[in-house]
C-alpha positions in Angstrom: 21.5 16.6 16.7 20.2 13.8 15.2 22.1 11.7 12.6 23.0 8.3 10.9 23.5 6.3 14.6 22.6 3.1 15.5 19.6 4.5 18.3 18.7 6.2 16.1 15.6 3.8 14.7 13.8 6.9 12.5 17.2 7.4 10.7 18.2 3.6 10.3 14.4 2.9 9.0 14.7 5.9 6.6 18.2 5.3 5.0 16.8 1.5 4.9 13.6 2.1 3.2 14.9 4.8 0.9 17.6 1.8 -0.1 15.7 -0.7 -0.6 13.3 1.2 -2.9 16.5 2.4 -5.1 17.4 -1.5 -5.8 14.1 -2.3 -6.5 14.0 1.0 -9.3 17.9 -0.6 -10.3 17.6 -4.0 -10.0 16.9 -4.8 -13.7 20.3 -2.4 -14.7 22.5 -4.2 -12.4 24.3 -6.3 -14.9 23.2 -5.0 -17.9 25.6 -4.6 -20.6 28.8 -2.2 -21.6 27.5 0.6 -24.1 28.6 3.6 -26.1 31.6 5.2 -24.2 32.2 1.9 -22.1 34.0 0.6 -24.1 37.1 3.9 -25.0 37.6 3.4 -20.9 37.7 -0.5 -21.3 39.9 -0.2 -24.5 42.5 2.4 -23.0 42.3 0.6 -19.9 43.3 -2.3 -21.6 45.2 -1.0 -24.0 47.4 1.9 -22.2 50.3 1.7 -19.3 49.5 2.7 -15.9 51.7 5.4 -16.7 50.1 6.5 -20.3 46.5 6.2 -18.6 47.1 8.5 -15.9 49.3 11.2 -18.1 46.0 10.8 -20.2 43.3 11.3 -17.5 45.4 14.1 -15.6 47.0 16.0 -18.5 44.8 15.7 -21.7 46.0 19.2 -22.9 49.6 18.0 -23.6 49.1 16.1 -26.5 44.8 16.8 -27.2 44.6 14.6 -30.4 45.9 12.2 -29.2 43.8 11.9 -25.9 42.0 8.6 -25.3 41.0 8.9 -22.0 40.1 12.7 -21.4 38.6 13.8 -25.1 35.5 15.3 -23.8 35.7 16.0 -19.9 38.2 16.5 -17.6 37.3 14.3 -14.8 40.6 12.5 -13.9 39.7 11.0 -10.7 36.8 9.1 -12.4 39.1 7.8 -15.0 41.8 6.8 -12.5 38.6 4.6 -10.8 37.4 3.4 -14.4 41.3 2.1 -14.4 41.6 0.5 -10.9 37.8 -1.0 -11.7 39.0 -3.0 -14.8 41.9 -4.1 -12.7 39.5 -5.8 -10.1 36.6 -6.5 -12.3 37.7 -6.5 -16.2 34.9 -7.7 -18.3 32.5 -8.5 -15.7 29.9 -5.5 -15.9 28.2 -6.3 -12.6 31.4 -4.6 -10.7 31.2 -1.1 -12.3 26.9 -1.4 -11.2 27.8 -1.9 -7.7 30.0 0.8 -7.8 27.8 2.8 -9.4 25.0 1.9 -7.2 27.1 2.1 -4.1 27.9 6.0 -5.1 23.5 6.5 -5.3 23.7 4.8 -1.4 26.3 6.9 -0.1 24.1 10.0 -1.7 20.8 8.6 0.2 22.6 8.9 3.2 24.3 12.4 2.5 21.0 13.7 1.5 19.8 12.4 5.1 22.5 14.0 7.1 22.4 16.9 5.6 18.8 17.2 5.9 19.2 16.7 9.8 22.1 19.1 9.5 19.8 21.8 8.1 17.6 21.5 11.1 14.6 20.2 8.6 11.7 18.1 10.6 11.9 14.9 10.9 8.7 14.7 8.7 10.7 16.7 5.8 14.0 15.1 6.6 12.5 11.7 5.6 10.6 13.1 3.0 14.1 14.5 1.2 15.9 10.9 1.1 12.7 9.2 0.0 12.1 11.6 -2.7 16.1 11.6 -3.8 15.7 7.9 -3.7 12.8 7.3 -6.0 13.0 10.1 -8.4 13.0 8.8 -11.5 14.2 11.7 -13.8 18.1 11.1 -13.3 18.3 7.3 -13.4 20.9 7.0 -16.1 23.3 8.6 -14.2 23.2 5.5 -11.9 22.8 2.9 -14.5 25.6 3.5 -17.1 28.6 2.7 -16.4 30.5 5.3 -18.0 28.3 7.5 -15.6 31.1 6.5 -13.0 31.6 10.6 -12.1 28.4 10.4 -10.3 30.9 9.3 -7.4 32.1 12.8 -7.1 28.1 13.7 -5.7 28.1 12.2 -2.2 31.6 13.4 -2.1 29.9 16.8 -2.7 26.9 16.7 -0.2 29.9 16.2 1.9 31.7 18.5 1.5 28.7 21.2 1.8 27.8 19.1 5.5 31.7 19.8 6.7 31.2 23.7 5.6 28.0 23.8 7.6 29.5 22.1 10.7 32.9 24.9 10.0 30.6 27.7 10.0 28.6 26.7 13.5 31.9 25.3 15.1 33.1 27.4 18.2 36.5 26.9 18.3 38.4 28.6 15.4 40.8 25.6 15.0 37.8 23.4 14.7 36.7 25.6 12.4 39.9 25.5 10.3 40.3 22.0 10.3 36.4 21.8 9.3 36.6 24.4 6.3 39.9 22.3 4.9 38.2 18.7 5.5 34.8 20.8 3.3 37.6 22.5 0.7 39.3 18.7 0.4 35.8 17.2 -0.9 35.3 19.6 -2.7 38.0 19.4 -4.3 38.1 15.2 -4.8 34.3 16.3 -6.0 35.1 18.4 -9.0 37.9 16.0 -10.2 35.6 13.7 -10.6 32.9 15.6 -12.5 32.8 19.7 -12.9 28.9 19.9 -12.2 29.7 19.1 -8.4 29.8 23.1 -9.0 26.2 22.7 -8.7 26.8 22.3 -4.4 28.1 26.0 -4.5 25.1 28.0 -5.1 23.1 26.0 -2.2 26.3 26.5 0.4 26.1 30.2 -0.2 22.4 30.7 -0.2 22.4 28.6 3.6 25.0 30.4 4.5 23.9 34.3 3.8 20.0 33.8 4.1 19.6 31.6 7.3 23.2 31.8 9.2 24.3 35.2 8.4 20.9 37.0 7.3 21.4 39.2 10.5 24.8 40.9 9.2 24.7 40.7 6.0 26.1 44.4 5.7 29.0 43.1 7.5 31.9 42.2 5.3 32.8 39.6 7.7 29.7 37.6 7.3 31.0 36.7 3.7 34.2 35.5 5.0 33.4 31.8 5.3 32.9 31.9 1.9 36.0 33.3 0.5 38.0 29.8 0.1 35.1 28.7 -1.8 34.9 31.7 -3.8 38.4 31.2 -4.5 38.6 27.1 -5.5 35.4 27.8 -8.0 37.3 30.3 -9.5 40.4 28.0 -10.2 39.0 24.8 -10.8 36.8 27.1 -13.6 40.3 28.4 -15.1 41.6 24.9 -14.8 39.1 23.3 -16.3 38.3 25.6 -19.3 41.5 27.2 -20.2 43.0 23.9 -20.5 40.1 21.9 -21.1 40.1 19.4 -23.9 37.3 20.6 -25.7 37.4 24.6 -25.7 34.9 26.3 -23.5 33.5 28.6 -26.4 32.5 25.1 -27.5 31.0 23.8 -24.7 29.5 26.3 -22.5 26.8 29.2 -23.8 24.8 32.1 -22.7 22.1 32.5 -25.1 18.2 31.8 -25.3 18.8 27.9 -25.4 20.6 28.2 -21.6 16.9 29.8 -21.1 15.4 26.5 -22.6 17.7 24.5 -21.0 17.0 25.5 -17.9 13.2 25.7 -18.6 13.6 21.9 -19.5 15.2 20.8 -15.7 12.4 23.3 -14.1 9.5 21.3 -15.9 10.7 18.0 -15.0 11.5 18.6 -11.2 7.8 17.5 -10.2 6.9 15.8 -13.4 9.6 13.8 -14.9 8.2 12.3 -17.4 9.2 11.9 -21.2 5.5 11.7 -22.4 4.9 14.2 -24.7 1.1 14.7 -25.2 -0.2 17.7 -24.8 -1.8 17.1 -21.9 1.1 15.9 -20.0 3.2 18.9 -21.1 0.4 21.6 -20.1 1.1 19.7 -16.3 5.0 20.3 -17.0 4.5 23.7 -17.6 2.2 24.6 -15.0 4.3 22.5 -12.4 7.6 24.1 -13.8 5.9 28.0 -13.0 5.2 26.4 -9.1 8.4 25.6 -8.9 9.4 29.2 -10.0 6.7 30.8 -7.9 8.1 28.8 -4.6 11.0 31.0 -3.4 8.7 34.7 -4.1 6.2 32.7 -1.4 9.2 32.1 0.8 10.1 35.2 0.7 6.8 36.7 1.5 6.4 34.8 4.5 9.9 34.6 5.7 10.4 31.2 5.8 14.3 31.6 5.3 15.2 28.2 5.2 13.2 27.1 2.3 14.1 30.3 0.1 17.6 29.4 0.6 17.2 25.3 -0.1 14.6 26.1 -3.1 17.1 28.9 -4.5 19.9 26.4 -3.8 18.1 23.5 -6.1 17.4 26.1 -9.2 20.7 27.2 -8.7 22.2 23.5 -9.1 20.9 23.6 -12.6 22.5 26.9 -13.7 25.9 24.4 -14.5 23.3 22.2 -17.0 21.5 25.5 -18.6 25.2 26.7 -19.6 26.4 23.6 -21.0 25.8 23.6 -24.5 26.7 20.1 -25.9 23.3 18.5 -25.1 20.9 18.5 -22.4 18.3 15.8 -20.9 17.1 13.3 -18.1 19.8 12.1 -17.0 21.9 15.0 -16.1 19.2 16.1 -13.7 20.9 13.3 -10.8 23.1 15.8 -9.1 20.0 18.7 -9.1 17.6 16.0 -8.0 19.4 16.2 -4.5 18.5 19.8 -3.9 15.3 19.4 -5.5 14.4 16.6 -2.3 16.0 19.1 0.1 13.8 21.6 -0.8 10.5 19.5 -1.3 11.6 18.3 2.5 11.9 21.6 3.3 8.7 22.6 1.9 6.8 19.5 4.0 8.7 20.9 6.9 7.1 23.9 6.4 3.7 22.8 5.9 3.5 20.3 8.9 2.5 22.8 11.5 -0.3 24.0 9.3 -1.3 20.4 8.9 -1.3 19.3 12.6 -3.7 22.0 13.2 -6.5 19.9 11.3 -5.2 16.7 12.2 -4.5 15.3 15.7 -0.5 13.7 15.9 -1.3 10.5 15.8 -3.6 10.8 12.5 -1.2 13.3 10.6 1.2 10.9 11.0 -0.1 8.0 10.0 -2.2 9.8 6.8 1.4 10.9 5.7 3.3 7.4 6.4 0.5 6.3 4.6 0.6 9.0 1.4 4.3 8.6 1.2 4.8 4.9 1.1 2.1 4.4 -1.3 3.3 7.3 -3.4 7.3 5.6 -3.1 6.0 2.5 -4.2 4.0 3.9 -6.9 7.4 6.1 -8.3 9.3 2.9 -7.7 7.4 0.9 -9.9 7.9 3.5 -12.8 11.1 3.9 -12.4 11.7 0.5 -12.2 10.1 0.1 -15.8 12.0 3.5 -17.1 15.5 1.4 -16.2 14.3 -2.3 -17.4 13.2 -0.3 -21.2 16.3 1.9 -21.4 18.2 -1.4 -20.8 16.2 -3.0 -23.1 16.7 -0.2 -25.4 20.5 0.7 -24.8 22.9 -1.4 -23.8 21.0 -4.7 -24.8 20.5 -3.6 -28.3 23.9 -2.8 -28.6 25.3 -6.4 -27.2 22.8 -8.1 -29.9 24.3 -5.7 -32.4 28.0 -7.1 -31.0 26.6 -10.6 -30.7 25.7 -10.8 -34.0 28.9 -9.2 -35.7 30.9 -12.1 -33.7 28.8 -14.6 -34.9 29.2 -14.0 -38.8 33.0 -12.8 -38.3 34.4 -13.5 -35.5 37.8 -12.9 -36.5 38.7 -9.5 -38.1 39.7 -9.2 -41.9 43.1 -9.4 -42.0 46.0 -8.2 -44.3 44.7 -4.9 -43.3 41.1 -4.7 -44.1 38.1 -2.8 -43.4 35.3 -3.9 -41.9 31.9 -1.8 -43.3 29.2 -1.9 -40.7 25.5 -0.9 -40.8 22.6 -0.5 -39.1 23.7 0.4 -36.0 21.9 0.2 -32.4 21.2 4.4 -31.6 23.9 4.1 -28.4 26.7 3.0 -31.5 25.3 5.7 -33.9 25.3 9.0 -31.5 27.3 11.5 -32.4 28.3 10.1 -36.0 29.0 6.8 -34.6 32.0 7.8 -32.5 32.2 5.0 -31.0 32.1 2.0 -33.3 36.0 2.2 -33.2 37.0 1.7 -29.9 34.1 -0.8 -29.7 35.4 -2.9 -32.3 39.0 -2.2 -31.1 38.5 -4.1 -28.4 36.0 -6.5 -29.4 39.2 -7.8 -32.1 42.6 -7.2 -29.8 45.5 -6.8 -31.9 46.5 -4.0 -34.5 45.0 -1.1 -35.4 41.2 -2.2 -36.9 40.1 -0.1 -39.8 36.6 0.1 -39.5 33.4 2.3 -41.7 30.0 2.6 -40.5 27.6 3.4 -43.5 23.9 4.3 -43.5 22.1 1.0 -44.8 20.2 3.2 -48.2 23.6 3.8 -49.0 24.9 -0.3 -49.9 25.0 -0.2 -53.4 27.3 2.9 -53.3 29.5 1.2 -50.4 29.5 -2.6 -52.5 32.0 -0.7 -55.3 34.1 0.2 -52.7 34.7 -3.4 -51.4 38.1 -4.9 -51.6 39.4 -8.9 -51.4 40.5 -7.8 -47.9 37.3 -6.0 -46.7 34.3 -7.5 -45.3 30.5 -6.8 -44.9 28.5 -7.0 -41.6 24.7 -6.0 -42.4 22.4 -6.0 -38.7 19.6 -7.9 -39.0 19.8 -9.3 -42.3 
């Protein structure tokens, strides 16, 4: 079967032009600056023993208020990296991109394999990792650093590959050790972020409508998925019942998990934050293709891409249910199964196609389509990164720049520093993050610190002791 090898010039070419256009899209995040949540991992990383860190990151539900490390997600293995990174790298950004970036090349390849795996085309196989490299919609996930959990995706391509090779493998000690090398990624997956769930819907859909479809009233043909079954089921007890923040909080099942997962559907083939009207008419229309895929699957039979295209709407089920917030960026892991299931589709169409064009010209015509399409997303998303940069983390380090300059020491004998006009990524969520930032922006004691809405000055000025001090953005 055809993989990653070194003869293997369609796969090196692929996995090397798929690359190459992902750090061209990244190139201008690559050492841009810390931001928002950045800086609680720096601080506690900083801050915090080896052995307080990792009590934090592993058992946040011992002592919850206090929790610096694990307040909002349990993803413990992506903290215990955060950790070893500020070890290596400390405040030298450009380490945590690589890493990051890194993670998006090992998914390239993943996406590849698996595509190969799946018995998709060539044609669609190198259609999946080109469309999983360029797709712009999920590019956040890639360039923040506090994104670091996007390590657990490769990890759970992975695991999904090792399940496919357990289920086809002969031997049944193969097939053991296969299942517990799939169950172990999996695993190392979901401790680094809980959407890696999203890789369960697409393992059972493969496994039921193309490998078993034949005995499906067999109640053996649902064995291979029983270990699976099981580890969703725990992790899911784990993970809630002890989770940090309370899963009645986090997770919902109302009309907005309708809109939320109206919002991923629209963006799969148009991702796009414009908002004129005629550019949302296209999402919509595009979003009811993408629902009217899998009923023309089924229809004609075509197993394999009912099962991928069921698999990819299925990834987003984990995003429709979360309820704390929703948008671009946590459409990376969904994106993988959305390529799988475009390559499928191209897969698919390419017989149809070689019936109006000879070999030779099909080919070329759809080298040709794809590069220049590539290249075209490239550029875009290459823009969409350099302007959230721009936007994000830069405006934040003027913001930081700026407060050094006019006091860079803290007030002492206890004071309060009163900050204003904060950059959007310090403002989120009631500015939530101004402490740790300025925490470990002045080492040292405890730093009292008040972010005010600049209208409200005069009412702040009374306030103002000897001790305190004034920082003002911009003016």
């Amino acid at each position: 079967m055809p993989g990653l090898r070194a003869g293997n010039s369609v796969a090196f070419i692929t996995v090397a032009f798929a690359s190459v256009l992902a750090l061209v899209i990244y190139w201008p995040g690559l050492n841009s600056p810390f931001m928002g949540d950045d800086y609680r991992y720096l601080l506690a990383s900083r801050d915090m023993s080896w052995g307080d860190f990792l009590h934090d990151a592993w058992f946040p539900w011992v002592e919850r208020e206090a929790s610096e490390v694990s307040k909002d997600h349990w993803r413990p293995l992506s903290w215990s990296y955060f950790r070893i990174q500020y070890q290596v790298f400390g405040d030298e950004r450009i380490g945590y991109h690589l890493t990051s970036f890194a993670a998006h090349l090992a998914g390239i390849v993943m996406v590849w394999l698996l595509a190969r795996r799946l018995r998709i085309a060539t044609p669609g196989a190198i259609a999946a990792t080109v469309i999983f490299a360029v797709h712009p919609e999920g590019f956040e996930s890639v360039t923040w650093i506090s994104a670091l959990s996007l390590v657990g995706f490769p990890l759970a391509l992975a695991g999904w590959l090792a399940f496919i090779a357990a289920v086809e493998a002969d031997s049944p000690a193969r097939r053991l050790r296969l299942h517990a090398l799939a169950v172990a990624l999996l695993v190392i997956a979901l401790l680094n972020r809980e959407t890696s769930v999203a890789v369960f819907p697409a393992m059972g859909f493969w496994l039921l409508l193309v490998q078993r479809r034949d005995r499906l009233r067999h109640p053996r043909a649902y064995l291979p998925l029983a270990p699976y079954v099981g580890l969703f089921v725990v992790y899911t007890l784990v993970s809630t019942w002890f989770f940090t923040v309370r899963s009645d909080e986090q997770l919902s099942f109302d009309r907005a998990t309708i809109d939320r997962a109206w919002f991923y559907v629209q963006h799969a083939l148009l991702p796009t934050s414009n908002v004129s009207e005629p550019v949302i008419r296209a999402q919509q229309l595009l979003g009811l293709v993408v629902l009217v895929v899998p009923f023309v699957a089924l229809y004609n039979r075509r197993w394999a891409l009912l099962a991928l295209w069921l698999g990819f709407l299925g990834s987003i089920l984990p995003y429709a249910f979360f309820s704390v917030g929703y948008g671009p960026r946590y459409f990376y892991f969904p994106g993988a199964f959305l390529a799988l299931a475009l390559g499928a589709a191209a897969a698919e169409l390419w017989p149809t196609a070689s019936r109006l064009l000879n070999a030779d010209r099909l080919r070329l015509v759809a080298t040709s389509g794809l590069v220049v399409v590539a290249f075209a997303v490239t550029v875009i998303g290459a823009r969409r990164v350099d302007r959230w940069v721009e936007v994000n983390p830069e405006s934040q380090q003027r913001w930081i720049d700026e407060l050094l300059v006019v006091h860079p020491e803290f007030p002492e004998d206890g004071g309060t520093l009163y900050v204003t006009n904060l950059p959007m990524p310090l403002a989120m969520f009631y500015g939530y993050v101004v402490q740790p930032t300025i925490q470990y922006l002045y080492p040292g004691e405890e730093r009292k610190v008040q972010p005010f809405f600049r209208e409200n000055l005069e009412e702040v000025r009374p306030w103002l002791k000897p001790e305190d001090a004034l920082f003002i953005y911009g003016e």
